[in-house]
C-alpha positions as CSV (number, residue, x, y, z in Angstrom):
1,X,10.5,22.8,12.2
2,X,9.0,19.4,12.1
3,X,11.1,16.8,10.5
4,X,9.2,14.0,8.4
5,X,11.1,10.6,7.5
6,X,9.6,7.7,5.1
7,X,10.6,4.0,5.3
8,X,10.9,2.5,2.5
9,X,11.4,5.9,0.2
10,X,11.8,4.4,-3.5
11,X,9.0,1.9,-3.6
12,X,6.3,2.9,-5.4
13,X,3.7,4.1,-2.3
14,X,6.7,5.5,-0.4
15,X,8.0,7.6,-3.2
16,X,4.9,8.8,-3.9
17,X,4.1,10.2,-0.5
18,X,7.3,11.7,-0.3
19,X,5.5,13.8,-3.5
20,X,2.4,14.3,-1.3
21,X,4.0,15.8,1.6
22,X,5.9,18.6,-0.9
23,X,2.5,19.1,-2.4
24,X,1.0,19.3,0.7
25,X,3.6,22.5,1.8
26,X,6.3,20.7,3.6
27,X,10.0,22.1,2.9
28,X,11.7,19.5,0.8
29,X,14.5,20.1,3.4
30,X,12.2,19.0,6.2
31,X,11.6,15.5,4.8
32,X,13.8,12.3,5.4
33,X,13.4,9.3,2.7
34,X,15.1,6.2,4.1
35,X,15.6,4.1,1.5
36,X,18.1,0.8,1.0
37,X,20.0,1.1,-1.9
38,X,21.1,4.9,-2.8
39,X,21.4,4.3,-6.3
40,X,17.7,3.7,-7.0
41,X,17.1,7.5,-5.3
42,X,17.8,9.7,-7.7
43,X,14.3,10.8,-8.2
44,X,14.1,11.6,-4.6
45,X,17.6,13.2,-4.6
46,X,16.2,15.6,-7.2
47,X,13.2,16.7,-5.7
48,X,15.6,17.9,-2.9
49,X,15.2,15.6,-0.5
50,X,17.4,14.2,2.4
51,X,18.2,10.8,1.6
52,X,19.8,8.2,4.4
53,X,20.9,4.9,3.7
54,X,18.5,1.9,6.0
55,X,17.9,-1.7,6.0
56,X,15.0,-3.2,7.4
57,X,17.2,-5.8,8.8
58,X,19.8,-3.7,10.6
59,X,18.8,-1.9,13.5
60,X,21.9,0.3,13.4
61,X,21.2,1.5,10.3
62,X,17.8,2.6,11.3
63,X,18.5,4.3,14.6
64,X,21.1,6.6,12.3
65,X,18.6,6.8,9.7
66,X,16.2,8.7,12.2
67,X,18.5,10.7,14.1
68,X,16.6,14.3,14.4
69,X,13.4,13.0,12.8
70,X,9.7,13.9,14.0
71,X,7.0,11.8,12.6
72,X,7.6,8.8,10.8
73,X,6.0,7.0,7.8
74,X,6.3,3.9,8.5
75,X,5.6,1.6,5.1
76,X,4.7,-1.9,5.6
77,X,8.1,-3.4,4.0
78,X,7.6,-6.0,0.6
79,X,8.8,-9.7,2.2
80,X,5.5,-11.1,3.2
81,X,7.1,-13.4,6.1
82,X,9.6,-11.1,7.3
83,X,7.6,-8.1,7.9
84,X,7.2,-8.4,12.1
85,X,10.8,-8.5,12.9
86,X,11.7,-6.0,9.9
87,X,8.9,-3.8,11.8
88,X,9.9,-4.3,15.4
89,X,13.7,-3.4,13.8
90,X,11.7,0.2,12.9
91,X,10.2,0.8,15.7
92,X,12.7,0.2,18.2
93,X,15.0,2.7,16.5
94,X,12.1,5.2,16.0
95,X,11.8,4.6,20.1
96,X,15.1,5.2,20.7
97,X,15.8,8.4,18.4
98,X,13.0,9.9,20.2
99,X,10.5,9.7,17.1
100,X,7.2,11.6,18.5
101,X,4.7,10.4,16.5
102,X,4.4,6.9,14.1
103,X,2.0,6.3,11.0
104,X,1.7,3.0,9.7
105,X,0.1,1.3,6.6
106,X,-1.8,-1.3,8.0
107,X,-4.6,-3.1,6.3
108,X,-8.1,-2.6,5.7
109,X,-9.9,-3.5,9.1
110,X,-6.7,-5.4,9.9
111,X,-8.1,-5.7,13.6
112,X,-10.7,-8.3,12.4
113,X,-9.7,-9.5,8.7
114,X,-9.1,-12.8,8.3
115,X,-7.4,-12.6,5.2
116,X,-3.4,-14.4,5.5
117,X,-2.7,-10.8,4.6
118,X,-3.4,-9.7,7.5
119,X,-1.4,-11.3,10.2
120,X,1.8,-9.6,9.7
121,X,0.0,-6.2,10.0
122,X,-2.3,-7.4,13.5
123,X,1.2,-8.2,14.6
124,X,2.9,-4.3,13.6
125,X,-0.1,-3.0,15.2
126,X,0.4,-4.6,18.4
127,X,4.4,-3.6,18.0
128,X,3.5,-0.4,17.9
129,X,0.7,-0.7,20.5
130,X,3.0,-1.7,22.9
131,X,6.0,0.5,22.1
132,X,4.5,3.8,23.3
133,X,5.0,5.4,20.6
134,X,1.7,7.8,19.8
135,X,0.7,6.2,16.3
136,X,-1.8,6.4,13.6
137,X,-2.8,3.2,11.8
138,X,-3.9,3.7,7.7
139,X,-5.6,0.8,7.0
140,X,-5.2,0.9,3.4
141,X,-7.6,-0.8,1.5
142,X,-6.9,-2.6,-2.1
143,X,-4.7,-0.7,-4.3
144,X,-6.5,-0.7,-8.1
145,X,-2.6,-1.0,-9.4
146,X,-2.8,-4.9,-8.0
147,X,-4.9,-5.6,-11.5
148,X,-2.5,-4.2,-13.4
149,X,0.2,-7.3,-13.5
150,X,-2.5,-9.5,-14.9
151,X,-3.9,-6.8,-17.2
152,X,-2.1,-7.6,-20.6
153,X,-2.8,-11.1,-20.2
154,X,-5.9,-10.4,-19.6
155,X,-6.6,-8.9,-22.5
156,X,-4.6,-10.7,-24.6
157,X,-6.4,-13.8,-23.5
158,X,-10.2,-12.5,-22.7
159,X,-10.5,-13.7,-19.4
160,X,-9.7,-11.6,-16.4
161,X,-9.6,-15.4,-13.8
162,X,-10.2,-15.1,-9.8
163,X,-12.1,-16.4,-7.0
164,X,-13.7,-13.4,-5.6
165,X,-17.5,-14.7,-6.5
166,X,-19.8,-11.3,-6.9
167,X,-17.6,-9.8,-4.0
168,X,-16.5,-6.5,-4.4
169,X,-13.4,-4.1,-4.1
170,X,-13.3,-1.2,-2.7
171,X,-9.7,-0.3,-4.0
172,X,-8.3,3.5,-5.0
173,X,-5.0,4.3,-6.6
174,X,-1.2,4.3,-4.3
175,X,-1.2,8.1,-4.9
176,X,-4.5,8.3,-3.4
177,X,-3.3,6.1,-0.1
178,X,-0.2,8.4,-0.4
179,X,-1.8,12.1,-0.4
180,X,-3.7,10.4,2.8
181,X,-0.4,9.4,4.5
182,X,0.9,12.6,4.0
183,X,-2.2,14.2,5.5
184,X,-2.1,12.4,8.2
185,X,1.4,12.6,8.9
186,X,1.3,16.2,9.3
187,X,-1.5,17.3,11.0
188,X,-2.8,13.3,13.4
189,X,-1.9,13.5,17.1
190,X,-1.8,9.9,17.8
191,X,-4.1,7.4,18.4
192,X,-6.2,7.8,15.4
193,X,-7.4,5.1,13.0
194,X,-8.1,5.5,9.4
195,X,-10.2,2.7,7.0
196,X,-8.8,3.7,3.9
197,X,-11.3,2.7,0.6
198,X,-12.4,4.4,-2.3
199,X,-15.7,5.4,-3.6
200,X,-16.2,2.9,-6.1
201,X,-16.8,-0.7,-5.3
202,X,-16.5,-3.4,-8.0
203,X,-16.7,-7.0,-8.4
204,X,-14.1,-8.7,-10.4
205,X,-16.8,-8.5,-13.4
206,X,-16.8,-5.2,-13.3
207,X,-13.1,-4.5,-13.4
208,X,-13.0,-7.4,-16.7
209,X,-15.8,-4.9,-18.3
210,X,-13.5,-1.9,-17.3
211,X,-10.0,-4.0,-18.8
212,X,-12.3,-4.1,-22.0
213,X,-13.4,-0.7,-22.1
214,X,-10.2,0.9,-21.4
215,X,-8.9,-1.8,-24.2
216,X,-11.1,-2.1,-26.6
217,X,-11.1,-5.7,-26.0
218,X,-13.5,-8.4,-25.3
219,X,-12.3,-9.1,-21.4
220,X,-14.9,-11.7,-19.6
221,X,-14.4,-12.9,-15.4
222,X,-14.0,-16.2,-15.5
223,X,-15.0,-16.8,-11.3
224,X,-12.4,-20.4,-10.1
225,X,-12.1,-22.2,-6.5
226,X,-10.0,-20.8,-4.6
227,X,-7.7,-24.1,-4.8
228,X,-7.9,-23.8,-8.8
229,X,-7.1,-20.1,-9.0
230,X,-4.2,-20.5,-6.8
231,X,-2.8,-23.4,-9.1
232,X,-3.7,-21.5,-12.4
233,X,-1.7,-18.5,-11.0
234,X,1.1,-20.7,-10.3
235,X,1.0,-22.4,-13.9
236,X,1.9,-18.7,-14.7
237,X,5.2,-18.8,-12.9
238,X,3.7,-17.0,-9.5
239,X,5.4,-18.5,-6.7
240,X,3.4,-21.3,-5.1
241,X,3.6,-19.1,-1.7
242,X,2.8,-16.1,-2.9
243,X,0.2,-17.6,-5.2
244,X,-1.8,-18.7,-2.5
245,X,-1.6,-15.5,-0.2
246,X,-3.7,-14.2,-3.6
247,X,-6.0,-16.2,-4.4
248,X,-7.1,-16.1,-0.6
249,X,-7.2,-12.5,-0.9
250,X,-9.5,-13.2,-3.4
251,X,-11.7,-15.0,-1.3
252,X,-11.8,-12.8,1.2
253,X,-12.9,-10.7,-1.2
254,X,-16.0,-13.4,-1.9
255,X,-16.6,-12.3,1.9
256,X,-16.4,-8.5,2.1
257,X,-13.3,-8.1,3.4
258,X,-11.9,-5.5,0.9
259,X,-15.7,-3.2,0.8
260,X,-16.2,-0.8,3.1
261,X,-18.1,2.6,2.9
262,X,-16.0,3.9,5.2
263,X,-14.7,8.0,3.3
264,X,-11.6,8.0,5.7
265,X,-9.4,8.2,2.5
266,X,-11.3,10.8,0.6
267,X,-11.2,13.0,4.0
268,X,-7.7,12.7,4.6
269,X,-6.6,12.9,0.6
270,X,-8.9,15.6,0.1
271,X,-10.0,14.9,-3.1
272,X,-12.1,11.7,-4.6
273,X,-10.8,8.9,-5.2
274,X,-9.2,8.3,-8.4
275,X,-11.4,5.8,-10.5
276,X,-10.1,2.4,-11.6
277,X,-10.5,3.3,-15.2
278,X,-8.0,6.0,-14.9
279,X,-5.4,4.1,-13.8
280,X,-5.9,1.4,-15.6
281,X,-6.2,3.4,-18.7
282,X,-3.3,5.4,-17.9
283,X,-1.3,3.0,-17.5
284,X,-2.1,0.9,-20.4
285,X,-1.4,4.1,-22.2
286,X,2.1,4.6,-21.0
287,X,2.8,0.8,-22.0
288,X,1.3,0.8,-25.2
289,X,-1.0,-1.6,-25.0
């Protein structure tokens, strides 16, 4: 039997694709989530699970954590800044537990983006370029879920406040990127590359009239400089850092970068992608607001 592992097992992508890969007809005894702190895997526990104990940032924990495993699900860790050593940590113990086969979620045409985004994942690919290993990049696109930290406010407020000009997104929900990873997990033989985007492709207009439909609220885009959006965002209490990695995202949205027709994800999911109004209006459901 093939064994399937998962970096990064309780966050909110890797969780889920632990679900996808049980949906999809793999044994729940068959699949490996590594995860860092045990307490938070309960969830995964239940559903059966094998759970091992990893750190990004300890190489001896890895190599243990993939003793006996197959194919690996390698997701792009959280530190922006720290994600190409974390990374090489992962794939030098996938290398030397005799991993056969790495999937990795990269970034939407992260071969040519210029987003700040993107460096860290050019880099991983490279790693993993270099290491051997056969591997299958999943260049996910933009997740829809990245509107909802600013949804409440804005609502609450009426303006929905970027720099993205009349660019547009190409996004689709985390459980859509994670019924793709799982797809791909199980049946790629290495060397594939999948642009992940869903079907729908929206400005940041668009998504303000789909915050005020889902609402029942007046929501209007309110289009800043990049420079301006990045200092609004950390007038908010964003970290100046992190506030700037978003408002260039935004920009290269102004450019493209996060379009593309590409229907890698809806092949490899199986299924559409899931609209932006469904998870916006679930979730604002589930909050109450």
């Amino acid at each position: 039997m093939t064994t399937y592992a998962i970096t990064g097992a309780t966050g909110q992508l890797g969780g889920l694709a632990a679900g996808s890969l049980r949906a999809a007809g793999v044994d729940a005894a068959d699949i490996v989530a590594i995860v860092r702190d045990e307490k938070k895997a309960s969830t995964l526990s239940n559903m059966g699970v094998t759970v091992r104990v990893a750190d990004y940032e300890s190489p001896e924990t890895l190599r243990t954590a993939l003793a006996g495993v197959d194919r690996l699900l390698l997701v792009s860790g959280s530190e922006v800044g720290r994600r190409i050593p974390q990374h090489r940590n992962v794939i030098d113990a996938a290398k030397d537990a005799g991993v056969s086969l790495i999937a990795y979620t990269s970034m939407l045409r992260a071969d040519t983006s210029t987003l700040a985004l993107a460096q860290e994942h050019q880099a991983t690919e490279k790693l993993l370029a270099d290491s051997g290993i056969p591997t299958v990049l999943l260049r996910n696109g933009w997740y829809w879920e990245n509107y909802l930290a600013g949804a409440s406010a804005a609502i609450d407020s009426g303006n929905l406040y970027g720099s993205a000009g009349d660019g547009k997104v190409a996004g689709a929900s985390r459980s859509d990127y994670a019924d793709a990873a799982a797809s791909a997990l199980i049946n790629a033989k290495g060397g594939e590359i999948y642009e992940l985007a869903g079907s729908e492709h929206l400005t940041l207009a668009d998504i303000a009239d789909t915050l005020a439909k889902v609402s029942g609220r007046h929501v209007h885009y309110q289009d800043l400089a990049e420079a301006d959006f990045a200092a609004a965002l950390t007038s908010t209490g964003v970290p100046e850092t992190f506030a700037k990695i978003l408002a260039d995202s935004d920009a290269g949205i102004a450019r493209g970068e996060l379009d593309s027709d590409s229907t890698d994800l809806e092949s490899l999911a199986g299924h559409p992608s899931t609209p932006l109004a469904d998870v916006l209006g679930g979730a604002l459901s589930a909050t109450g607001s």
